[in-house]
VOGU-3710 file (C-alpha; in Angstrom, 3 decimals, decimal comma):
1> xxxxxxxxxx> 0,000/0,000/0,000  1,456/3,388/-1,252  1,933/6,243/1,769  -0,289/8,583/-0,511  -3,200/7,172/-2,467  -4,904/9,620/-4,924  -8,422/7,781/-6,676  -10,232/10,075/-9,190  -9,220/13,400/-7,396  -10,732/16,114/-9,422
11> xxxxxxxxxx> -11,244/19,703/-8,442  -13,796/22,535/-10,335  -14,409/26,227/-9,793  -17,363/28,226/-10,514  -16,629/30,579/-13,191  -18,492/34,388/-12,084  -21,542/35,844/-13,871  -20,614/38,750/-16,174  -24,146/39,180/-16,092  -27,333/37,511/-14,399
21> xxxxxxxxxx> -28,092/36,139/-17,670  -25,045/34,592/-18,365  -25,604/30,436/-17,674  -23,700/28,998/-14,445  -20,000/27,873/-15,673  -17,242/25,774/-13,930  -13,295/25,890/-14,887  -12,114/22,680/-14,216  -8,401/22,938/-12,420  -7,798/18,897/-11,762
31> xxxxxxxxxx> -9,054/16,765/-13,861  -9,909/13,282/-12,164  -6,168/11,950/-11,277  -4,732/8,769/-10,084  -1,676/9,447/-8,123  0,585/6,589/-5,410  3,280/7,745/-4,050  5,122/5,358/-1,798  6,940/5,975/1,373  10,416/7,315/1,123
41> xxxxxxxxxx> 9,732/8,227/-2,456  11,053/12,142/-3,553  8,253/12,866/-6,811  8,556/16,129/-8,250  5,985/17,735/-10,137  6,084/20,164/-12,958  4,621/21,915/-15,385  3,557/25,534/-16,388  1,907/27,861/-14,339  -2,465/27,058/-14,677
51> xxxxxxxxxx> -1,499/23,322/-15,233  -3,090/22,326/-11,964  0,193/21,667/-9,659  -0,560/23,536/-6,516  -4,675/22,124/-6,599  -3,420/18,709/-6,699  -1,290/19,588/-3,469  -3,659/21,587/-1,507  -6,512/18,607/-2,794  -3,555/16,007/-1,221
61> xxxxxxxxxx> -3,255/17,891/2,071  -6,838/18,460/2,771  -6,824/22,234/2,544  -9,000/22,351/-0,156  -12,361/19,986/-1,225  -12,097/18,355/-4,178  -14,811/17,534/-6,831  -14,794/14,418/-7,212  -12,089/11,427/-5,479  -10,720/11,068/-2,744
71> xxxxxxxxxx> -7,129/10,790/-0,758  -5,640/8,461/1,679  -2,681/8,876/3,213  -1,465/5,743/5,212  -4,532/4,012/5,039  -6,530/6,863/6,598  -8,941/9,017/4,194  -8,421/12,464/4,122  -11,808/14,199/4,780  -11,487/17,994/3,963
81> xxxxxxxxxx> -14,498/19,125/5,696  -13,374/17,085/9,053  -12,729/19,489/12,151  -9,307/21,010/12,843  -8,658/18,528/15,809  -9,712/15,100/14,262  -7,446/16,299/11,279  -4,580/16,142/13,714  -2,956/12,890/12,457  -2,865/14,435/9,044
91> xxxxxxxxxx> -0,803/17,637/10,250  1,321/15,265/12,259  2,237/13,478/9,242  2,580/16,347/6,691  5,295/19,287/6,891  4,390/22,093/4,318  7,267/24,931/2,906  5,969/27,445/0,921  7,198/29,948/-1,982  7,635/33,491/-0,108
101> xxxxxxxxxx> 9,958/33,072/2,958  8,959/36,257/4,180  5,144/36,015/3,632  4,950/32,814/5,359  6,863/34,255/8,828  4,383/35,922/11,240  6,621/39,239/11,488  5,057/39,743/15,496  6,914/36,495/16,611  10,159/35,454/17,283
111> xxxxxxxxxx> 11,829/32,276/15,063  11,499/30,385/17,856  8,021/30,579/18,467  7,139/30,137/14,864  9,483/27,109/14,608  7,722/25,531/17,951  4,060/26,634/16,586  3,428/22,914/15,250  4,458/22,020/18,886  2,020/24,075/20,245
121> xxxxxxxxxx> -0,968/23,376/17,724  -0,473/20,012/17,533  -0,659/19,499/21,212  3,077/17,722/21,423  4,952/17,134/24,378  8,639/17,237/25,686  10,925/19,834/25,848  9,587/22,683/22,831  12,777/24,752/23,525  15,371/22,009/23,097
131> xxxxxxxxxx> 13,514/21,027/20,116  13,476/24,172/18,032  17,462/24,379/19,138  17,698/21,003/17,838  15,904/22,007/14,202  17,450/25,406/13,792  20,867/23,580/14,227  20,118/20,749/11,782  18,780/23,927/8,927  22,529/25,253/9,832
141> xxxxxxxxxx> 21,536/28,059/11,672  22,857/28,894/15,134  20,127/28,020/18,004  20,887/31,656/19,558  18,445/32,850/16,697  15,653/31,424/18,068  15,177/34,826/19,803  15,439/36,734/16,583  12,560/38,099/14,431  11,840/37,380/10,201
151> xxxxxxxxxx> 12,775/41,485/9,468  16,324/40,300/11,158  17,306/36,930/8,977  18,504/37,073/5,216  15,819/35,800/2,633  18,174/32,199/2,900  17,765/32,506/6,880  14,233/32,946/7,080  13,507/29,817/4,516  15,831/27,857/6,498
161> xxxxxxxxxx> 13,403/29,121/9,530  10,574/27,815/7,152  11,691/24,056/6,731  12,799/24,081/10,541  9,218/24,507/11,221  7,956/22,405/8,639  9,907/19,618/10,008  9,886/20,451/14,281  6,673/17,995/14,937  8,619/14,890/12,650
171> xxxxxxxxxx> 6,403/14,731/10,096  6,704/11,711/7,435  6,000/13,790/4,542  7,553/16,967/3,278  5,776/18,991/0,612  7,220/22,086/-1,136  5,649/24,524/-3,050  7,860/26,488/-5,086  10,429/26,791/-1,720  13,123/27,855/-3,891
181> xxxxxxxxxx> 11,881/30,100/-6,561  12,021/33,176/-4,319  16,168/32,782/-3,492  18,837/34,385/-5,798  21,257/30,875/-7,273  23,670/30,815/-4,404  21,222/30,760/-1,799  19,321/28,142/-3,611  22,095/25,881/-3,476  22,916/26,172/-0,288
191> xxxxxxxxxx> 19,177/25,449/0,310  19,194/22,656/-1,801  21,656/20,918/0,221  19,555/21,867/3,400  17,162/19,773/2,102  19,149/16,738/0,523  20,487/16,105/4,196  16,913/16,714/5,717  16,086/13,682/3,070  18,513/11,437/3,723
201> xxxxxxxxxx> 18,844/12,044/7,673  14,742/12,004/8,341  13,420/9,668/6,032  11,131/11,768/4,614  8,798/11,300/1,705  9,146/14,214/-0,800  6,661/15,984/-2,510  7,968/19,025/-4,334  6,482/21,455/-6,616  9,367/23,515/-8,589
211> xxxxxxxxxx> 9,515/25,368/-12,086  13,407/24,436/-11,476  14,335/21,531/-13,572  17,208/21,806/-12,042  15,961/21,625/-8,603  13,980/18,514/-9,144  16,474/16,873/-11,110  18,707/16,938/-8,117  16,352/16,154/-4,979  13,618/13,929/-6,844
221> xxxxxxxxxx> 13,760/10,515/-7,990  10,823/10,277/-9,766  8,645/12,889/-12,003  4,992/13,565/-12,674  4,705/16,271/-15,544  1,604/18,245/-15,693  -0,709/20,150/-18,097  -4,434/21,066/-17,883  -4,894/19,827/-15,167  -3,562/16,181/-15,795
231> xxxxxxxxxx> -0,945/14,243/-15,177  0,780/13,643/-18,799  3,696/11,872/-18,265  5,376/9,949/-14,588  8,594/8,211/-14,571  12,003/8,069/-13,022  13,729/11,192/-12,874  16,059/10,211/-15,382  13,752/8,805/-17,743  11,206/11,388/-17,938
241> xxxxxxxxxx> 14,474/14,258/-18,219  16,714/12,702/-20,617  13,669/10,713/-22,755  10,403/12,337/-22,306  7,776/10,357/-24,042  5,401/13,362/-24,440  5,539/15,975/-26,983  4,036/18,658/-24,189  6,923/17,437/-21,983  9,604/17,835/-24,706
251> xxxxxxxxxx> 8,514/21,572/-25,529  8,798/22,285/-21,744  12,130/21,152/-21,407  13,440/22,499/-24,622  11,898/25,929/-22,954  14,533/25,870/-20,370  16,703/28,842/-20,742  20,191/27,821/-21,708  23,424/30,106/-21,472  25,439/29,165/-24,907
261> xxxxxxxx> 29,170/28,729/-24,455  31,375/31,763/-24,318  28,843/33,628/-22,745  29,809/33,354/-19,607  32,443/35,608/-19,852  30,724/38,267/-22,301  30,636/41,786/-20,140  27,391/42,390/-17,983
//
């Protein structure tokens, strides 16, 4: 049985009224999708922007209702409309990282109470303070910061603040939704390997949404390619990179922009 179990998940939105005449429309944003994904397993998933990415996660996670399907993760169905408390187990399990470091920091607290929040909301015992030490060290951040505020970290600080608290409670699953798009290259990389060792140390299960070929290609070993809302194309990172089998994944990867040699030297 696959850690994530996606049957016929589907998701439409009501299109507005120009005008009270104007028949009742829907846009559909997922179109019914099968999706396993099995524990331990780092899937990327890509596409271009409208081709239904971030509804499939929010649909996996329970934040938003679908249409039609349903999800199970570990065996237990994922009921959107359930209360905030019985959907404990599911926030227990899940660790989320968004886009926009700085957006995603309450400014009012400190890093260590937004690292510990999980702690707190999730009703977890032990030692909260020796915990968010622990996480802020394993991000590579000193523990002394705990104290400091968002406006006081670098834009590479405050995302490492972000994955500290998206992995404090232990979660089993780590999902990322654009968390590197936002960071200039070198703090990407440095991010990247933030997360590599966060993979191999905590036996996570990956599930990353990233315009950055490059960013997949190095964290994810397997690929589900996007557009309109379907899944087009789901292989091995390799496979699916070096011989797409799609024509709609073969145009977005000969869209990637390419520096040609000798540029790298031509004056800025």
């Amino acid at each position: 049985m696959s850690l994530i179990e996606a049957r016929g998940l589907g998701r439409d939105f009501p299109v507005p009224r120009r005008t009270m005449f104007e028949r009742a429309r829907t846009q559909t944003a997922l179109q019914p999708t099968d999706l396993d994904i099995d524990a331990g397993e780092s899937i990327g998933i890509i596409g271009e922007s409208g081709s239904g990415k971030s509804t499939l996660i929010r649909l996996l996670l329970g934040l938003d209702r679908p249409t039609s399907g349903s999800v199970r993760i570990d065996g237990r169905d994922v009921d959107p409309t359930a209360s905030a408390r019985s959907l404990h187990w599911l926030r227990r399990a899940t660790g989320l990282v968004f886009q926009d470091p700085y957006a995603s920091l309450d400014p009012r607290m400190s890093a260590g109470q937004i690292i510990a929040e999980p702690l707190r909301a999730l009703g977890i015992d032990g030692d909260r303070r020796a915990r968010v030490r622990e996480v802020l060290a394993q991000v590579g951040l000193d523990p002394e910061m705990a104290d400091r505020y968002p406006h006081e970290f670098s834009g590479g600080q405050r995302q490492r603040v972000a994955i500290a608290r998206a992995i404090v409670h232990r979660p089993r699953i780590l999902v990322g939704d654009e968390p590197l798009s936002a960071l200039d290259v070198t703090v990407r990389a440095q991010i990247l390997g933030v997360l590599t060792d966060l993979l191999e140390t905590e036996d996570l299960t990956l599930v990353l949404v990233s315009h950055d070929i490059g960013v997949v290609q190095n964290l994810c070993d397997t690929v589900a390619v996007m557009k309109d809302g379907a899944i087009v194309e789901r292989g091995s990172t390799k496979d699916v990179l070096l011989r797409p089998q799609q024509d709609y994944t073969r145009r977005l990867l000969a869209a990637i922009p390419v520096i040609p040699a000798g540029d790298a030297d031509a004056p800025a």
